[in-house]
N, C-alpha and C positions, 0 to 999 in steps of 0.2 A: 504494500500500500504506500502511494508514494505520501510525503509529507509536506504540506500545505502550507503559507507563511500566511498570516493572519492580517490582514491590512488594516482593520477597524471599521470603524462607521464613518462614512461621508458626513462631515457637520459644513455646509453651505458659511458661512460665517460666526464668530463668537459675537455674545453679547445681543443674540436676537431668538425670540422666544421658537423652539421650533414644534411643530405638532409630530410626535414618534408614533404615535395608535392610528394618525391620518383620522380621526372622527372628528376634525373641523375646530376646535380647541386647544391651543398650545400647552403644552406639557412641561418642558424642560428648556433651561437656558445655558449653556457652557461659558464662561468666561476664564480669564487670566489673570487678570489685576485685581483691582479692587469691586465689592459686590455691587454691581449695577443697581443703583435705586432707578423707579418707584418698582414695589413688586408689583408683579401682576400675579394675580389671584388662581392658585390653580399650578401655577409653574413653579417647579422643582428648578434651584441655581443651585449650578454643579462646579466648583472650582478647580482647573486644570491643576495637578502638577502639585508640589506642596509634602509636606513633610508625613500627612496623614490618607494622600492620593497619590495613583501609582498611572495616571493619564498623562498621556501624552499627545502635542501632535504634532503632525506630520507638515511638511512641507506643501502637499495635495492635499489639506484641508482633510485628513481621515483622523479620528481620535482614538488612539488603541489604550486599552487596558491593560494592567500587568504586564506590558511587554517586556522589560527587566526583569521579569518571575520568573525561576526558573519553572519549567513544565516539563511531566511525561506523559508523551502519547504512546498510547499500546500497539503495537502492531495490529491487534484487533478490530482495531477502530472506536472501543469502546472505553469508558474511562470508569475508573472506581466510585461506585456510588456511596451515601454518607449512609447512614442507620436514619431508616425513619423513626422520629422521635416516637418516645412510649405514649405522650400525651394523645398523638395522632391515633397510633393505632388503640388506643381505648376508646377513640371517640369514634373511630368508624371500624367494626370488627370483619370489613369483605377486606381492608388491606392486610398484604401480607409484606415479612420484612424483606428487605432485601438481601441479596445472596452475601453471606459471607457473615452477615450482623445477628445469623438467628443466635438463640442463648446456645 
């Protein structure tokens, strides 16, 4: 399976609300500097870069994630899933747990 480089998400420009769901409503705003005032109601501001975010971007306006992480991908294609929490599966008993995390 060959191994694929990760480019990000296209962000069209920082510091302008953009709609991610496309249901007509902006979402999220990406900025660099300081938090754009006035908010707008509804939109999540996400600050590039910084000592507590691992974003970056690109020169072609793409915004990657964790691209400094290190990452294993499996030959499989398939990547290690977490334990679904106990809270979950008491609250719905058709889930079953995931391979690897039963008791």
């Amino acid at each position: 399976m060959a191994k694929l480089q990760w480019t990000g998400i296209y962000i069209p420009a920082l510091e302008k609300p953009m709609d991610l769901d496309r249901d007509g409503t902006p979402d999220v705003l990406f900025y660099d500097a300081s938090r754009p005032e006035p908010t707008v109601e509804g939109v999540t501001k996400v600050k590039l870069g910084g000592a507590k975010n691992s974003q970056t971007m690109t020169a072609d306006n793409h915004l990657q994630w964790g691209i400094t992480m290190n990452r294993m991908w499996y030959d499989d294609g398939k990547q290690y899933l977490y334990p679904i929490p106990s809270s979950a599966l008491v609250l719905n008993n058709q889930l079953g747990q995931n391979q690897g995390w039963e008791k």
